[in-house]
N, C-alpha and C positions, 0 to 999 in steps of 0.2 A: 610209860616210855618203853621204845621194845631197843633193843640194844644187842647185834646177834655181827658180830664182827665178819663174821663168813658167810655173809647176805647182802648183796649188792641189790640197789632198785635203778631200773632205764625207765626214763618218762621217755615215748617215742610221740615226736610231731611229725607233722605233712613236710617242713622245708621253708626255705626262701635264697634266694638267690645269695650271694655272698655281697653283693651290691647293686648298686642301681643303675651300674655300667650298662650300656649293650649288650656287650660281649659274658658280663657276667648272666645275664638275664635270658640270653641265648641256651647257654651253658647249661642254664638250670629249666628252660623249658623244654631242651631235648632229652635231658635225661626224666622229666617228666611227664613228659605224653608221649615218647617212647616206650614206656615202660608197659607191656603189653595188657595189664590188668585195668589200664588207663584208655588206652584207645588198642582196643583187642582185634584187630586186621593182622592177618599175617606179616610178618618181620619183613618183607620186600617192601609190601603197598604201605607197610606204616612210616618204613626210613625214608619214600620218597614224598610222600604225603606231610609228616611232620617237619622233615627235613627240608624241601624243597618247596613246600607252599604253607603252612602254619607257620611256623618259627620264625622264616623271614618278616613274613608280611606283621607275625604277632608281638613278636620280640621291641621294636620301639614304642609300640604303646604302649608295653605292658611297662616298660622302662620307667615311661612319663609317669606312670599310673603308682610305682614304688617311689619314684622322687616324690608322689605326694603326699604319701602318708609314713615316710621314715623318718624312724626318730632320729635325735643327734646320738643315741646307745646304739644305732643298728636297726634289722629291720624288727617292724613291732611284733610278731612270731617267733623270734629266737630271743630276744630282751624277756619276753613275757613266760614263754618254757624255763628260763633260766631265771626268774623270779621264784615259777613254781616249784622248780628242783630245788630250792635256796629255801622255801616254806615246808616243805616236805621233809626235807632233810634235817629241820633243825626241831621237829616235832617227835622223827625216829630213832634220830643219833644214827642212822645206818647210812651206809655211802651212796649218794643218787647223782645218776649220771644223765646225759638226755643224749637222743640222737634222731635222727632225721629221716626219714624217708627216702629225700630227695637233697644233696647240698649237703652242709656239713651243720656240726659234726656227722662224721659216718657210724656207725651201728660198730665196726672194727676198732673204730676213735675211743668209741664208749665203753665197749668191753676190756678195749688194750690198759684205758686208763683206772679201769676198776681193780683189773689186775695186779698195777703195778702197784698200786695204793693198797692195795691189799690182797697180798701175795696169798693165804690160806682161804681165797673164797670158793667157796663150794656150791653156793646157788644164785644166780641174778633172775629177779624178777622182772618182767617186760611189762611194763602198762602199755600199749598204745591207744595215746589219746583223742581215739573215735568213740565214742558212744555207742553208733550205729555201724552194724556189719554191711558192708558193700564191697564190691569185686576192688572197686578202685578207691578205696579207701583203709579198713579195718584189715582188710586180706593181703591186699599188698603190705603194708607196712609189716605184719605180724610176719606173712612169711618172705621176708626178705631179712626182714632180723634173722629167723629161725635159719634161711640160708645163710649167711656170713658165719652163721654160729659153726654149722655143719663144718664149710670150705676151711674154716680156720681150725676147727680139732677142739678147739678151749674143751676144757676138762672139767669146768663148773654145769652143774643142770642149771639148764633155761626154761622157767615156768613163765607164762603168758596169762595175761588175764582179761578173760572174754569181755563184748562188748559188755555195756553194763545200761543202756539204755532206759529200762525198768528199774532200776536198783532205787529201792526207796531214798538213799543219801543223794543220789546224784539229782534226781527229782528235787528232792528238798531244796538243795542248793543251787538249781535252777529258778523254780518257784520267788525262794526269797532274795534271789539275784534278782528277779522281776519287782519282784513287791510295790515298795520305793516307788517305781515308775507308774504303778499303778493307783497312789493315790493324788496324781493329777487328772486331768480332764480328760480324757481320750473316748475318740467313737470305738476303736475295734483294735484287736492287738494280732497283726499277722506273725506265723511261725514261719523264719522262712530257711528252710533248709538247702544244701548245694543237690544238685539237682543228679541223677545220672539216667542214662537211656533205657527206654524201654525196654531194650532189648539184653539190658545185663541184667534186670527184674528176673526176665522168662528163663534166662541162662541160667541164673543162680537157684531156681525153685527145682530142688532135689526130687519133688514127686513129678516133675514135668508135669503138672496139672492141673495145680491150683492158683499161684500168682497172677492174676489177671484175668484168669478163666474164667472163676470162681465168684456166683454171687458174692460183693462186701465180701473178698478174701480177705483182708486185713482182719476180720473180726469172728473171724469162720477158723476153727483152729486147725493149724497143719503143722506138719511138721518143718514144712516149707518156714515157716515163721524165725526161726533160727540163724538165716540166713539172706531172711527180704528187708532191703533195708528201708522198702514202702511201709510194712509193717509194722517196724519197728521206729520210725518216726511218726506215725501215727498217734503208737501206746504214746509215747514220750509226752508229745502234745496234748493227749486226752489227761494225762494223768497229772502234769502240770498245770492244765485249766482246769483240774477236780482240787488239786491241790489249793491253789488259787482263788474257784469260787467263781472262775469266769461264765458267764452264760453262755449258749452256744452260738447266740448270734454274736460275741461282741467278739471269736476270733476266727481263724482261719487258718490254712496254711500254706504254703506254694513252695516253687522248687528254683534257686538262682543257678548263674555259672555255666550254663547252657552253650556245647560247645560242640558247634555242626551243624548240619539239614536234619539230624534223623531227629526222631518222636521222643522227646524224654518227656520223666516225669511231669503230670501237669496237676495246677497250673502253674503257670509260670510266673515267678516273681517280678520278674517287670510288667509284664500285661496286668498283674495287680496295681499294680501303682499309679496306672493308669487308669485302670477301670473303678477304685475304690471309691475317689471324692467323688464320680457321676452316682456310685449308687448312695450318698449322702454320708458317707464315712470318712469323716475329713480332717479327724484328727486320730492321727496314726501310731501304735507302739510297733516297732518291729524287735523280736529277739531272733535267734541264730543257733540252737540247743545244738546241732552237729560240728559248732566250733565251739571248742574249747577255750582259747586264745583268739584273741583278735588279730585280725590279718589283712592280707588286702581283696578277702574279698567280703569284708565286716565294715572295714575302714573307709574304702575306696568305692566298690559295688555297691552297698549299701547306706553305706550314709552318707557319701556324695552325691554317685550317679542317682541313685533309692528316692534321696531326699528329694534332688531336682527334679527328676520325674512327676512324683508326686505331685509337688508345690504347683509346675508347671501345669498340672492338670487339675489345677483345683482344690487342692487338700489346704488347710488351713496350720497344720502342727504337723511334724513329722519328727519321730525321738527313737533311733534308735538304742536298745536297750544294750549295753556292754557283756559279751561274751564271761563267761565264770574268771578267766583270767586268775588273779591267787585268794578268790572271794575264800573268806575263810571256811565255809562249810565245805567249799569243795577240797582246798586242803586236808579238811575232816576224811571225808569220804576217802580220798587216794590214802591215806594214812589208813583208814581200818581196811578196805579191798587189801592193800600192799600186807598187813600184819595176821588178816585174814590167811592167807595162802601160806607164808612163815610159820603160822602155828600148827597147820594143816598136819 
């Protein structure tokens, strides 16, 4: 048990709307593809783009789309962060607070409340709960904490702790999150991650020359690799299907959540769903390793729309695999990473 009074932990998530309203849903898409690490166009063409042609047209389906998968606690992204805070905290004895990205609570919410609970703290630790480093993902969240931190003065050090992708625990606790699922019947088990543009791949590769350039970049070592988050879904899925035992024909992997005309990562998780039962693969595992929590694009994208795709083209079984959520190893893992940096 580690037990250090003057050490606060933030588990940081993506967000979700405050409800399933409209107007809440609105609320929470603008401040979410506004955010320029999300859709990176300059601040003019982005407010009249999100503002005046996304948000409108996107905002009531995406409505419909949370009335169908919220639970009667709220939505299942903030019910399931606050399970984890609730498992974590009662493993460390130390105060864990969570906050959002995007919606509440706010990153000011969670600091203000660590504070007041515990007036003599001197370090908070940040986990944000991405795996994988990406522009609109891992980086926003981290440095939008890190900013509030600044704007506001707090007096405690703020340690962050990097993506963890490769960490042999988080692996583990992926893997045997699988397990289970894989001693039923299946042809193939795709990986299917959220997807982002090519063009934030070539932005983010710090030697401008290797991410996509580069014969099999992903396997070719750079320094670029710290920072690609093609690369770093890759290791994840190789090392989970070494973990595992899977052959290489029985998985795969693809990229969901595909938002625009331009070229993102491929391929693409719906054109898999389609295409899998034609090539005789028809009974399906999907897992999700870049979500933590289940959400609605686990709940909803994938095991609805996912499902019916699928079925509709053929496929015979279709099971999505549940996200880590508060499976106990992962528990394990954010408890040693969290007492790891404390002892440091």
């Amino acid at each position: 048990m580690v037990n250090k009074s003057e050490v606060g932990i933030v588990l940081m998530n993506l967000g979700s709307p405050d409800s399933t309203a409209v107007p809440d849903v609105k609320r929470y898409l603008m401040e979410f593809l506004m955010d320029k690490r999300v859709i990176d166009y300059p601040w003019l063409f982005r407010k009249l783009l999100v503002g005046g042609v996304i948000v409108p047209k996107r905002a009531p389906k995406s409505a419909e789309a949370y009335q169908s998968i919220w639970w009667e606690e709220g939505s299942p992204l903030i019910v399931l962060t606050k399970q984890l805070q609730k498992a974590v905290q009662n493993d460390m004895q130390i105060p864990v607070e969570i906050m959002m990205r995007y919606g509440n609570p706010t990153p000011e919410a969670a600091y203000d409340k660590l504070l007041a609970d515990n007036p003599g703290l001197r370090e908070v630790i940040l986990l944000p709960l991405y795996p994988h480093y990406a522009m609109s993902s891992y980086e926003t969240a981290a440095e939008y904490a890190k900013d509030i931190y600044r704007k506001k003065k707090y007096k405690f050090k703020l340690s962050v702790i990097p993506p963890f992708y490769d960490e042999p625990d988080y692996i583990q606790a992926v893997a045997e999150s699988m397990r289970p699922y894989l001693q039923e019947d299946f042809d193939y088990v795709l990986f299917s991650y959220h997807g982002v543009p090519v063009r934030h791949i070539k932005k983010g590769d710090i030697t401008g020359k290797h991410c996509l350039q580069v014969a099999d970049c992903c396997h070719v070592k750079s320094p670029a690799h710290e920072f690609c988050y093609r690369h770093q879904v890759t290791i994840t899925s190789e090392l989970v299907a070494e973990k595992l035992g899977l052959p290489k024909e029985k998985w795969g992997m693809s990229f969901q959540s595909r938002l625009g005309r331009e070229e993102w990562l491929q391929p693409y998780t719906a054109a898999r769903f389609e295409e899998l039962p034609k090539e005789g693969r028809k009974k399906l595992l999907v897992v999700c390793p870049a979500f933590v929590s289940d959400c609605l694009e686990t709940l909803e994208e994938i095991a609805v729309e996912g499902k019916h795709s699928f079925m509709s083209n053929g496929g015979d079984s279709f099971k999505m695999i549940p996200c880590l959520n508060v499976h106990p190893l992962w528990v394990n893992a954010i408890v040693k990473y969290c007492t790891q940096l404390i002892e440091k």
